[in-house]
N, C-alpha and C positions, 0 to 999 in steps of 0.2 A: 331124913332126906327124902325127895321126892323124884320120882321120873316123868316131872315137868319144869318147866317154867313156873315160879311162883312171884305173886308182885308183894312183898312187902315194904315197911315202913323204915326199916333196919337191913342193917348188914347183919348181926348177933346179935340173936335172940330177943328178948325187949328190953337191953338196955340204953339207960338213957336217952333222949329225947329224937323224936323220930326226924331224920335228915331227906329220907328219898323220897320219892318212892324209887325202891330198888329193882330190877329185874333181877331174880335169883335163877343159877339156872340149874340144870337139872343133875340131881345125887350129890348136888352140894351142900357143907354141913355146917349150918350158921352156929353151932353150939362150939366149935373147934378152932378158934382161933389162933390156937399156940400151933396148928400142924399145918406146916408148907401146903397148897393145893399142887394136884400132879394131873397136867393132862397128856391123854395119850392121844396119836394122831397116827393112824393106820398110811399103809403104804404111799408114803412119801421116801425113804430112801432111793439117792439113786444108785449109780455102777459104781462107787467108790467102793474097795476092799473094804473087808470087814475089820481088818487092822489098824482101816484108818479111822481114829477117833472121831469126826466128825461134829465137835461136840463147841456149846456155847456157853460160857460163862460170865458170872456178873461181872461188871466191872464197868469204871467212867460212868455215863450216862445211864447204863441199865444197873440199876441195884436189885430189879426186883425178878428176871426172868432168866431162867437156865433152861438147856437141851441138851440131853443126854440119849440113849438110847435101850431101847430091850434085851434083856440076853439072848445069847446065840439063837435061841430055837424060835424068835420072833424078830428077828435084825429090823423087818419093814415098820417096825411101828417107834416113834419119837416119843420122847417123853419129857412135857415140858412141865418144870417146876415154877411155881412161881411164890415167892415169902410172904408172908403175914406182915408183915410191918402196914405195909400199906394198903395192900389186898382191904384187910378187913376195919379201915380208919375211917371216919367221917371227915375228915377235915379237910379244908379244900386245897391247905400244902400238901395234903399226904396223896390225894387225888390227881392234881398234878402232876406229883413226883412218881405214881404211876404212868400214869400216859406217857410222861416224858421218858421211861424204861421203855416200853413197850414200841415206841416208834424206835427207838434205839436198839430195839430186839429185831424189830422189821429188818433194819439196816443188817445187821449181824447176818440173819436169813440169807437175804438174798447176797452177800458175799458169799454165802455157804453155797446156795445154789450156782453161784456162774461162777468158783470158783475152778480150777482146774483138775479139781478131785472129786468134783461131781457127788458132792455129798448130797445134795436134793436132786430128786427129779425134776425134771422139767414143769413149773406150774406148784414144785413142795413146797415153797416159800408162804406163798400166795394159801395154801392147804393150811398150814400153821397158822399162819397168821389168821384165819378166819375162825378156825376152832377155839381160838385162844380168845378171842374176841365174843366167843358163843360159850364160853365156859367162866368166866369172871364176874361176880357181880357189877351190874353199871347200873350206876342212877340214872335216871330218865335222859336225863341233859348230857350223858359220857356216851349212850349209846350210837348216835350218827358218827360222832367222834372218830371212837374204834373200827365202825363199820365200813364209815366211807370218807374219815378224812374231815369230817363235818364240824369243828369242835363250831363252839359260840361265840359269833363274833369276829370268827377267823377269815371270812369271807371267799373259802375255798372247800373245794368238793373233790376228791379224785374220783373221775370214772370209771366204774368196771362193767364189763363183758354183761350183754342184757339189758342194761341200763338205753335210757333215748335221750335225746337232747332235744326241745321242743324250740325253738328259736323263733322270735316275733319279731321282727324287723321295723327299725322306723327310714322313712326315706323322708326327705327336704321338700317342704311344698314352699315355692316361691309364689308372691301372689303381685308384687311390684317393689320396684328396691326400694331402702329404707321400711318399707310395711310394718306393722305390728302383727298382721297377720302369719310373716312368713316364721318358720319352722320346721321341726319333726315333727312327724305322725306318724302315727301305727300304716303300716304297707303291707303286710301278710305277715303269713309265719309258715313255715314248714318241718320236721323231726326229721333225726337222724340217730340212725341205730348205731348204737356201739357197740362192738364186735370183736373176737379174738380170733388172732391167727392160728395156725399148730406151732409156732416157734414162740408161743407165749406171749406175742406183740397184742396192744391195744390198739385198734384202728374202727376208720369209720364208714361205714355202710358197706356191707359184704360184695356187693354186686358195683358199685363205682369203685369199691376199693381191687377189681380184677382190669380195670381199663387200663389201656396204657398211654396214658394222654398228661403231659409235658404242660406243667404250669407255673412260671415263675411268680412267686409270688413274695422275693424281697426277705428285707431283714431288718427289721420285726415284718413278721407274713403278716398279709391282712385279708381276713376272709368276709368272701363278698355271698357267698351261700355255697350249696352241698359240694358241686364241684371243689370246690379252694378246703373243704375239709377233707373230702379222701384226698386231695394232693398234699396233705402233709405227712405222708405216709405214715407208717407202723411205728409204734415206741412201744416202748415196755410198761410206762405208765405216764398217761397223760391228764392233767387235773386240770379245771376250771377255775378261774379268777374274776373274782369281781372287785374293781374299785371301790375303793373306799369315799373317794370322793369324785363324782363322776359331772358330764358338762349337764346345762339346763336343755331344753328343749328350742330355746330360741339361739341357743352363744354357738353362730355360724361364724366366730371372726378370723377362725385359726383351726386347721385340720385336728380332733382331738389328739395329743401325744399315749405313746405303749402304758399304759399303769391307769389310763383315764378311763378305759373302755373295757368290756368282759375279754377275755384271753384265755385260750389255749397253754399250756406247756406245757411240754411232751421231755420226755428222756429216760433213760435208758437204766439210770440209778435212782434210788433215793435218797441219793448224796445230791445228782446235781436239781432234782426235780425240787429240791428244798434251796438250792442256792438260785434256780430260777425263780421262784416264788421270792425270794428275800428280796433279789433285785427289784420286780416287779412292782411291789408296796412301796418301795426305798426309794427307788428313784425313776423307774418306767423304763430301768438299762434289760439288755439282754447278757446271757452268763456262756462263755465257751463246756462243752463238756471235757469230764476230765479223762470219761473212759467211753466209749460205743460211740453210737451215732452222735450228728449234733444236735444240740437240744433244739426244740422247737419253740419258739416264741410267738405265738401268732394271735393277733387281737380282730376284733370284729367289726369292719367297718357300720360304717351309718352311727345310729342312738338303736343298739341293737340289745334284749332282753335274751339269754338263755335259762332256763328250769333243766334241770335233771328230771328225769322221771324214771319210775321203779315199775316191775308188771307185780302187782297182789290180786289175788283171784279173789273176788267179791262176790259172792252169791253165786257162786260157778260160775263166774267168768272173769275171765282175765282182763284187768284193767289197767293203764302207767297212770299211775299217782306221783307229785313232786315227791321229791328228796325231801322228808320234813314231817310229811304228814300220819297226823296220828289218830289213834283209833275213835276219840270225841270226834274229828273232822271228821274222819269217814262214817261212822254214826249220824252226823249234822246233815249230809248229802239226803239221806232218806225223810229226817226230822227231830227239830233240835229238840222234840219232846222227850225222845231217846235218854237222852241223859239225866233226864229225870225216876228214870227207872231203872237207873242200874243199881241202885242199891238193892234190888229188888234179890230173893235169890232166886226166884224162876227166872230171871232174865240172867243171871249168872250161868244158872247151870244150861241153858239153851244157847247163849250165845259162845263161839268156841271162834279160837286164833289159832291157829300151828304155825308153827315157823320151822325152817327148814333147817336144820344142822347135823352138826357130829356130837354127839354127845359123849366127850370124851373124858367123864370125869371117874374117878374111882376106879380105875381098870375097864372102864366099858367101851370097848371098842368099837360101838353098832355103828354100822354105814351108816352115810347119809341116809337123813329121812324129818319126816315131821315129827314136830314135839310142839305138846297143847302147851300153851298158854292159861294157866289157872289166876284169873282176876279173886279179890278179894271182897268181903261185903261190906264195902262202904265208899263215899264217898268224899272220905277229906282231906282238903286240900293242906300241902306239906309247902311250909315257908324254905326259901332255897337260900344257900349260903350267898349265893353272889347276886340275892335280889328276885322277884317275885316268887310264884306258887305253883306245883305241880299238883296234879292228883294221880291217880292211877290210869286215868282214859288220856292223859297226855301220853301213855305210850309211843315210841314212832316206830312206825312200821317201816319194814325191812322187805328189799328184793325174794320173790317167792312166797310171801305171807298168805296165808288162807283164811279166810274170814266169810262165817255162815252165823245164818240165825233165822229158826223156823216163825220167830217173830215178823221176819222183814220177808217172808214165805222161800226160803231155802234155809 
């Protein structure tokens, strides 16, 4: 076991033919496959007695994730189990049928948390959920997934706290009717930060989110820029959509309809945040919630473009990079000759990644902090179950990443 990150070819050990590349993460033991993994996850308890169980078990949807808790003389720390069956599979049912535990774990969490026994603190849920996600092995293509909602193909992102939304607008250039010239075009662009309350809400730009200025803005909302996004006030979690199939640049014959265009949807659970997403692809409807506030529906007028973007500190400085981007691109920015030298091991052992977590595997309870990233020496590329090839520099970087190299002079 290692007290890093390591990129292998495998889940265990070196059998059978290589499937990932894997992110391994750290004190985890690829030789063990027959023994459940156990993460622990420091104070997260909330004011619920100590007599009250608190506790989650597999069942329905989740087969693969339990919560339990520490004896008495440690009550704040969580202990989440998770089974072998699929943990440690290559196969792309068994990978599924993780993930598909795992957001079913999410759901469990947060009933724990807004439950009325107040078994998580405030923001526990949200705590678990990311440790659990920083202690499992993910192939390259599972890791946005996990992180942020990102799977492949899914065409949705949820936002978290830190995160920017970079938005490029197109407006209608009319040049004479009937024209072939008329259309969209690019009109500017501006960001917006997204930001947490202290009651755990997702909202957006700190400073328009304290105004108090009254915007109706209908049902499905349609947002025209920054104003019309702080006025869809606070949700607990609000995720991005993009169509699947969206209008062309010249089809001005009909306002585009909710499902046609990028979207907002905001709400309160992860029950209805997934029935507003259903609707959305299905048919372009909007969904009632079933508990909290009302869900938020709101699409972006014009032929409008939004990127998420993440801060990773690049050479000692702070940069937002899209949701996506991995460590070959951000190598490629400086010169795509870069990756012709990674097999190299002086450019191994000088170039260094930390990523920010809990590392909560084996009993180790250490705060937050960085853990390196240890690349492997080579460069070949891994055939993927559901269609093209990874290597190990497809990594994708993640919110907080740190990335140095005395080669690129830091």
């Amino acid at each position: 076991m290692s007290s890093t990150y390591q990129v292998s070819s495998r889940i265990v050990g070196n059998s059978g033919a290589p499937v990932g590349p894997y992110l391994i993460p750290p004190s985890f033991s690829q030789d063990r496959p027959d023994t459940p993994l156990v993460i622990d996850v420091p104070y997260v308890r909330g004011s619920a007695a100590a007599s009250v169980a608190c506790a989650i078990a597999r069942g329905g949807d989740n087969t693969d994730f339990s919560l339990a808790w520490a004896p008495a003389n440690a009550p704040s720390v969580a202990k989440v189990t998770v089974q072998t069956a699929h943990l440690y599979s290559d196969k792309p049912e068994d990978r599924a049928a993780l993930f598909a535990s795992f957001n079913a774990f999410r759901v469990a969490l947060e009933q724990m948390e807004l439950g009325s026994q107040q078994c998580l603190a405030p923001g526990g849920a949200d705590a678990v959920v990311r440790a659990v996600a920083a202690s499992i092995p993910l192939r390259f293509d599972e890791v946005l997934g996990y992180h942020y909602g990102l799977a492949r193909g899914a065409n949705v992102v949820d936002l978290t706290p830190g995160m920017r939304l970079r938005i490029d607008t197109g407006g209608y250039d009319f040049v004479a009717p009937s024209s072939a010239w008329n259309g969209f075009g690019a009109a500017g662009g501006s960001t917006c930060t997204v930001s947490r309350s202290s009651a755990q809400d997702v909202c957006f730009d700190p400073f328009l989110g304290t105004m108090a200025t009254s915007v109706t803005l209908g049902t499905p909302a349609w947002i025209g820029g920054l104003a019309d996004l702080a006025a869809l006030g606070p949700r607990r979690h609000f995720r991005l959509v993009h169509p699947r199939t969206a209008t062309g640049p010249r089809q001005t014959s009909a306002a585009p309809a909710f499902g046609r265009t990028p979207a907002l949807l905001g709400a309160d659970t992860l029950t209805d945040l997934a029935a507003a997403t259903t609707a959305y692809f299905r048919d372009g409807t909007c969904v009632t919630a079933t508990s909290g506030r009302p869900v938020v529906s709101a699409a972006f007028a014009g032929r409008t473009s939004i990127v998420p973007e993440i801060p990773v500190k690049v050479l000692g400085e702070w940069r937002y990079l899209p949701v996506g981007s991995t460590i070959q691109q951000l190598l490629d920015f400086y010169s795509p000759l870069f990756r012709w030298q990674m097999a190299s091991a002086d450019f191994l052992q000088k170039t260094r990644l930390n990523r920010m977590t809990i590392t909560g595997l084996q009993g180790n309870v250490t705060p937050f902090g960085p853990v390196a990233v240890v690349f492997s020496q080579t460069t070949q590329y891994i055939a993927q179950p559901g269609g093209g090839q990874l290597s190990q520099w497809d990594l994708p970087l993640l919110q907080g990443d740190t990335f140095t190299s005395p080669w690129l002079g830091v």
